[in-house]
N, C-alpha and C positions, 0 to 999 in steps of 0.2 A: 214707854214706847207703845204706840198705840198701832193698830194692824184692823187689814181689810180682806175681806176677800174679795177677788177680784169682781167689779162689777159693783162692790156695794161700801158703804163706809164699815171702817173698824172698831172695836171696843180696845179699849186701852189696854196696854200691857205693861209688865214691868222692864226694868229699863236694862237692867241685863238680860232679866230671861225673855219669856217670847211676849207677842203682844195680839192681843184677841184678833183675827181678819174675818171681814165680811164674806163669805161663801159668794161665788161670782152668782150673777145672774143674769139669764136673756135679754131683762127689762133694763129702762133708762137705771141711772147711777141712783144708789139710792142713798136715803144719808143716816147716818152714823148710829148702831142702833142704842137705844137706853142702855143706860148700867144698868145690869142685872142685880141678883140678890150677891153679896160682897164672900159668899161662903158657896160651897157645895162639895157635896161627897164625893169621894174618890169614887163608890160603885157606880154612880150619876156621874151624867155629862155634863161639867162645870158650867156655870153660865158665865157672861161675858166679864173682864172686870174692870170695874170703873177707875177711872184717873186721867191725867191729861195727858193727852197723845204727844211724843217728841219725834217721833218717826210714823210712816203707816206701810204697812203691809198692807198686799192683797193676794188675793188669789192669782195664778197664770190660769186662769179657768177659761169658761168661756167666753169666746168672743159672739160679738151680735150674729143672729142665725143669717141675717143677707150678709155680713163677711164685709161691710162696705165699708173703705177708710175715709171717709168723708161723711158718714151717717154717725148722730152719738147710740151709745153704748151702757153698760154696766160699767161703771169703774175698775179698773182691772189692774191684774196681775202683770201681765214684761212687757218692756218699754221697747219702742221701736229702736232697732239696732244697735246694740252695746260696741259690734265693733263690725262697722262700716267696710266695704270691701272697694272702693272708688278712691285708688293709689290711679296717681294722678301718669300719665305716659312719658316714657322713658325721651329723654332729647332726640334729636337724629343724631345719627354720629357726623362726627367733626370731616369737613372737606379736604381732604389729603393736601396739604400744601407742598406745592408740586413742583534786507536784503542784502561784490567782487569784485571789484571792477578795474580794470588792466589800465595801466598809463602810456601815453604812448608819446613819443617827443622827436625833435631835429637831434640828429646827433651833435655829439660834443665838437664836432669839427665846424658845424655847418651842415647845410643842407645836404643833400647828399646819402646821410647815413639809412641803412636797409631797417623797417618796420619790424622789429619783434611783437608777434604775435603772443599773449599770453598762452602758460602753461595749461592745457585745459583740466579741470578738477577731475577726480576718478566719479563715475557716474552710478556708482557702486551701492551709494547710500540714498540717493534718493528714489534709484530701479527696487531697492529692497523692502523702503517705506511703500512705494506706489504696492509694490507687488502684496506685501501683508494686508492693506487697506482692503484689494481686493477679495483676499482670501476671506476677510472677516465677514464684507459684507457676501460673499455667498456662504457664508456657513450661515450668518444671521436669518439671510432667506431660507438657506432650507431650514431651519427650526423653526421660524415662523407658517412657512407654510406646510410642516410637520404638523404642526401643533393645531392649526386651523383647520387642517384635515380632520387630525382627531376630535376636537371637540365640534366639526358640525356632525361629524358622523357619529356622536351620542347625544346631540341635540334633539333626535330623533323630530325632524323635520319639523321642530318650533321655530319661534324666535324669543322665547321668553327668558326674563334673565331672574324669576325667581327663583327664590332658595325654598321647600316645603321641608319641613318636616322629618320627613323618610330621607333626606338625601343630606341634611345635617344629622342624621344619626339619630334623632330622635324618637319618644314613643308616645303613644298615648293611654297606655296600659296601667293600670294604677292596680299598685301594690293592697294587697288588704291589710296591713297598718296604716296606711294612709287616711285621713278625714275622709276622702271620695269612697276609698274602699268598703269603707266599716258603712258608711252613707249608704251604699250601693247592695250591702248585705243587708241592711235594717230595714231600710223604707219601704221592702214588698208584706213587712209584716208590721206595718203601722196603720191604723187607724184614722177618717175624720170621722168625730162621730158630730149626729146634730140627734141634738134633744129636743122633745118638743112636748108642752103639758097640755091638758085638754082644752084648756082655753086657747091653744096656739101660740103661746107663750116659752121662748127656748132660746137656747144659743150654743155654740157650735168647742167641741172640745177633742183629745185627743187621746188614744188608746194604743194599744200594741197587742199582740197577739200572743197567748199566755200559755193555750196547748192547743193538741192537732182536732181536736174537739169542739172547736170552735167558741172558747173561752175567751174574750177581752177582759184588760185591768186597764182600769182609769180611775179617774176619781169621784167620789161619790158627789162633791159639789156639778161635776159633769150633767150626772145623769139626773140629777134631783128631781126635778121638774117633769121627768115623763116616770119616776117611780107609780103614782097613782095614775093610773089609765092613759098615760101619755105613750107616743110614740121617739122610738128609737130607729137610728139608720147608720149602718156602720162601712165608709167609703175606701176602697184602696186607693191608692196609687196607678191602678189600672185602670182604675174607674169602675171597677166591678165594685155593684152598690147592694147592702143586703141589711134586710129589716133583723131587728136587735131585740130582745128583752132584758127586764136584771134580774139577775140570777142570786144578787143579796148584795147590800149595800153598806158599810158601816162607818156613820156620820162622825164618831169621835178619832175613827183613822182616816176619815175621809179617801176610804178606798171602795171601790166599786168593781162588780163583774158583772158582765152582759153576755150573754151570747148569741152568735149569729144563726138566725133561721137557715137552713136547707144550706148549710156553710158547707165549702168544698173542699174536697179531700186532699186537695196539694198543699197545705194550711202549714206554713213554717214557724214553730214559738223562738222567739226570739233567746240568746241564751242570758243566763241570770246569774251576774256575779256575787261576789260576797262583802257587800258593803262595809264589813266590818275591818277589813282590809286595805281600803282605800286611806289613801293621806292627803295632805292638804299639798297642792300644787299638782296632783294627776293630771290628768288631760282629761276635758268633758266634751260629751258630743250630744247636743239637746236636737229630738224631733218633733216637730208640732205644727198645727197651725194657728198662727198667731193672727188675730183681728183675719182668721177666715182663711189665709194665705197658706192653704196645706200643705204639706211635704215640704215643710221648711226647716233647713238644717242649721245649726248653730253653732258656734264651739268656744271651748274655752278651759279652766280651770276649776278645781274644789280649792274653796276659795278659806274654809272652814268645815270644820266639825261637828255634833251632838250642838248643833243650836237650835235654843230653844225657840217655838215658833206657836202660836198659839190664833185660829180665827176660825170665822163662825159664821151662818150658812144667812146671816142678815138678819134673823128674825128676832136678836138677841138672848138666844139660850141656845140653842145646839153647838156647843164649841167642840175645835178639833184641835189635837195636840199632835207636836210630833217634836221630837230631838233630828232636828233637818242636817242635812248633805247643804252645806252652803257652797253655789258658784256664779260664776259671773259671765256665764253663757248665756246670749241674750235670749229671754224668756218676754212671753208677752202674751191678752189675753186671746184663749186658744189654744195656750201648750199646755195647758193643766190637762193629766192623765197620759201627757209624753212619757217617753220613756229616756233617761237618762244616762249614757254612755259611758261606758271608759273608751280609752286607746284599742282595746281590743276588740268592741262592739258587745260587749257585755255589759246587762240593763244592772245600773248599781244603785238607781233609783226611780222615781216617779214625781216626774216636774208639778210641783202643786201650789207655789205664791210665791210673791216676788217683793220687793220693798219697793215704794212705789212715792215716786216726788208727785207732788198733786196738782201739777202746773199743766195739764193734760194730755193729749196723747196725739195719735197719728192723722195727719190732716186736721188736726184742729178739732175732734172730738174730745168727749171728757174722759175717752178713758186714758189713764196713765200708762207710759209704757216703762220698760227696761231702763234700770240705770245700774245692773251690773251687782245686781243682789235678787239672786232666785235662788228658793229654797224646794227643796226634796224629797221624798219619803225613801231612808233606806229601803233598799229591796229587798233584803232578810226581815224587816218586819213586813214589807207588803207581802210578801211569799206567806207568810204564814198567815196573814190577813185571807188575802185570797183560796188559800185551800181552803180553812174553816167557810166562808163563805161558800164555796161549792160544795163542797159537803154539806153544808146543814143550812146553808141560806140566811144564818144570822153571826152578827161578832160574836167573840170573846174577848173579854181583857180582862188583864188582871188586876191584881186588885190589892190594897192595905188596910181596908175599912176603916177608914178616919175622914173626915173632912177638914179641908184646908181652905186656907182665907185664899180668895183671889188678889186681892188689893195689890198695888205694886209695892214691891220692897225688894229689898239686898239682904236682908239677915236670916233669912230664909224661907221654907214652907208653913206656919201656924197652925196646929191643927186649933176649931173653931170651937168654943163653947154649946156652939148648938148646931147640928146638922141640918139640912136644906126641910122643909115642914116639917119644925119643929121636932126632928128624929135625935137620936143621939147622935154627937160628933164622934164618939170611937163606938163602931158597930160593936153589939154584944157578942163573943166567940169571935171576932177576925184577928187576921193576923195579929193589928195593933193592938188589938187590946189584950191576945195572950202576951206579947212580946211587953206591955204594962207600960207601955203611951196612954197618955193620957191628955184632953185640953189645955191649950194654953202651951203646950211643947210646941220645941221650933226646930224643924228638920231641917239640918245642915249642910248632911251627904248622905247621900245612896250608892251604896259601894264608894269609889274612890272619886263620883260626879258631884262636884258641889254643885247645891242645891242654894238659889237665892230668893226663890219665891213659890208658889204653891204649884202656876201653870209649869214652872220649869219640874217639879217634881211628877206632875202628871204625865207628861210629853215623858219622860225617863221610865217610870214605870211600866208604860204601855210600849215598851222597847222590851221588854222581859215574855215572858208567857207564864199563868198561872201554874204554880207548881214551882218556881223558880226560886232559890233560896237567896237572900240580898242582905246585906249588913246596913242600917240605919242608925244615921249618930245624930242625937239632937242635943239642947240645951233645955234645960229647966232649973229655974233656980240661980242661974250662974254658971252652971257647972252641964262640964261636957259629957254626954254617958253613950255608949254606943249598946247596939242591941240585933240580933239576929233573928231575923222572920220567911217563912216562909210566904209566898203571896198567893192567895186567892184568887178566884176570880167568878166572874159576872158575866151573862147573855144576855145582847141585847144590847141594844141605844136607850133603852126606856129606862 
């Protein structure tokens, strides 16, 4: 499976674990970058690895800096609406569908005989009906004109005959578990940020507010382009617009901090759940602006687990790993450096790529949008991501000093016969090599996470923090051997 970051083509990945993606970028789409060298060390940031793509990834990063859906793009990360809001209108309702008579003769004699008159009927039962008729219809009048009394005298001198709102009992008060509610608490603490590199070269991506200090987390494919002497601009929701620096970036978590200039002291950090906690089918609620479209809210489900996701900044070597929060809230390019929601409005992740059909995107530009696969950075690693970053301005990760094949495969991670220029594959003194790995081993599992390929073992590692003790089972020989190490680790992208 092969992956992009948004905005640019991807380097291949393996087909269960993750697959290389191009780090988005401001400029047109670019294409697909070379295989890299087929090996590199875990202390190093792996370069891409070559094979034939069957899927691609990209980044949800940035979208183009004019935001235009009609202008092309970087190829990119979520696709124009996963799920559509235009339920078609309800029918009208249905149109109520809505003789007595006396004989009289000659007498029997002959003429003569005297006229009986008939008996006349008792008048008893038809004075009784007349008389009820009457009663009914003055009662009917006075309740009709009861009642017309009443209701013009709370018509209060209209003639309208609708119904609002307030008079069917209704509200318009949204509860804070509701999608509005949590929307309504987040969005004054989100971010548009637009990046911009010295050449004016940039595109537009998306942050949250991290402390009352005026600290952003986004991601590092975000802000890439104005790292070196470029400018940064970080937009509310209000429109209150404030110039940014970074504060330290790191390419293989692809997470980033900025913070705001002369930033104001009402500053709300969004709260920060515990990803580790989270299950598949929760409730997700994505913020971002996609292809430019700020303050766009999204929703949906974790759709998956610890998947592996692996892509890279275009240039074919700076890759980024991560064991992602997979869901299927539509994501698109723009949302990268969102923040990712539960039901509660708690950030459980950080919207960073998306898997991305290549048939193009909104209004007919190239970049690809949503099709219901966006991936995430837990929030328990970007928390710890981001404090070392403001503390000291540079990553950490941890580490097993060995290198492993990139190549795609299912049998596992290989550590390489020879490490990236010519260095040793198992560092001398690291973990692996006290724990007595050696080249030519194939790591299986790490702790109880199988392991199918070298990128899925690196995205897993860097889920830990140095210092962290982890059980490693591999093959050599045939035969299964497990082994306990503690991990290391390394400062620095370099």
């Amino acid at each position: 499976m092969s992956t992009e970051n948004e905005g640019t083509a991807v380097p291949p990945a393996p087909s269960a674990p993750p697959v290389p993606v191009d780090s988005p970028a401001a400029s047109p789409q670019a294409s697909a970058p070379e295989s890299g060298a087929p090996t590199t060390p875990l202390p190093t940031t792996p370069p891409h690895a070559p094979g034939a793509a069957e899927q691609e990834l990209v980044h949800a990063g940035q979208a183009p800096a004019y935001a235009s859906a009609s202008a092309g793009g970087p190829q990119g990360g979520t696709a124009p609406g996963q799920a559509p809001d235009g339920s078609w209108p309800p029918p009208p309702p249905a149109t109520p569908t809505y003789a007595d008579s006396g004989s009289g003769g000659a007498g029997a004699g002959g003429w003569g005989a005297s006229y009986q008159q008939p008996t006349p009927k008792s008048g008893r039962g038809r004075g009784g009906l007349m008389a009820a008729v009457l009663i009914a219809a003055l009662v009917a009048g006075g309740l009709g004109g009861g009642l017309g009394y009443v209701l013009a005298k709370n018509d209060d001198n209209t003639s309208s005959t609708t119904v609002s709102a307030s008079d069917s009992g209704g509200s318009v008060k949204r509860e804070a578990g509701t999608v509005a509610g949590v929307a309504a608490t987040a969005l004054p603490s989100t971010v548009t940020i637009q990046a911009e590199s010295s050449s004016g070269e940039g595109g537009t991506g998306t942050g949250f507010v991290f402390d009352t200090e005026g600290h952003i987390v986004t991601n590092n494919h975000v802000v890439a382009d104005a790292v070196d002497g470029g400018k940064l601009t970080a937009t509310f929701p209000s429109g209150k617009k404030y110039d940014a620096e970074v504060v330290g970036h790191a390419q293989g978590y692809d997470v980033a901090v900025i913070k705001l200039k002369n930033a104001p002291s009402d500053l709300k950090p969004l709260t920060l759940g515990d990803s580790d906690k989270v299950a598949v089918g929760d409730s997700t609620i994505a913020i971002g602006a996609p292809f430019g479209l700020s303050n766009t809210v999204t929703t949906g489900i974790i759709s998956a687990k610890n998947r592996p996701v692996a892509s890279s900044d275009g240039s074919g070597s700076n890759a980024s790993y991560m064991s992602a929060l997979q869901t299927d809230a539509s994501i698109n390019p723009g949302n990268s450096g969102g923040p990712l929601l539960d039901a509660q409005g708690n950030v459980i992740g950080i919207n960073s790529a998306i898997q991305s059909s290549s048939n193009g995107g909104l209004g007919g530009t190239s970049q690809s949008g949503s099709i219901g696969l966006g991936f995430a950075i837990p929030i328990n690693q970007a928390r710890y991501v981001a404090q070392q970053l403001i503390k000291t301005g540079k990553p950490v990760y941890a580490k097993i000093g060995a290198s492993v094949s990139l190549e795609d495969s299912t049998g596992g991670a290989k550590i390489t016969e020879q490490g990236a220029s010519g260095s040793d594959a198992v560092e001398a003194g690291g973990p692996a090599a006290k724990a007595g790995l050696k080249p030519g081993d194939v790591i299986t599992k790490l702790d109880d996470r199988v392991i199918d390929s070298g990128p899925t073992l690196i995205g897993e590692i860097w889920t830990h923090q140095p210092g962290d003790k982890v059980k490693i089972t591999y093959e050599r020989d045939g035969k299964t051997n497990t082994v306990d190490l503690t991990l290391a680790s390394r400062e620095g992208d370099s």
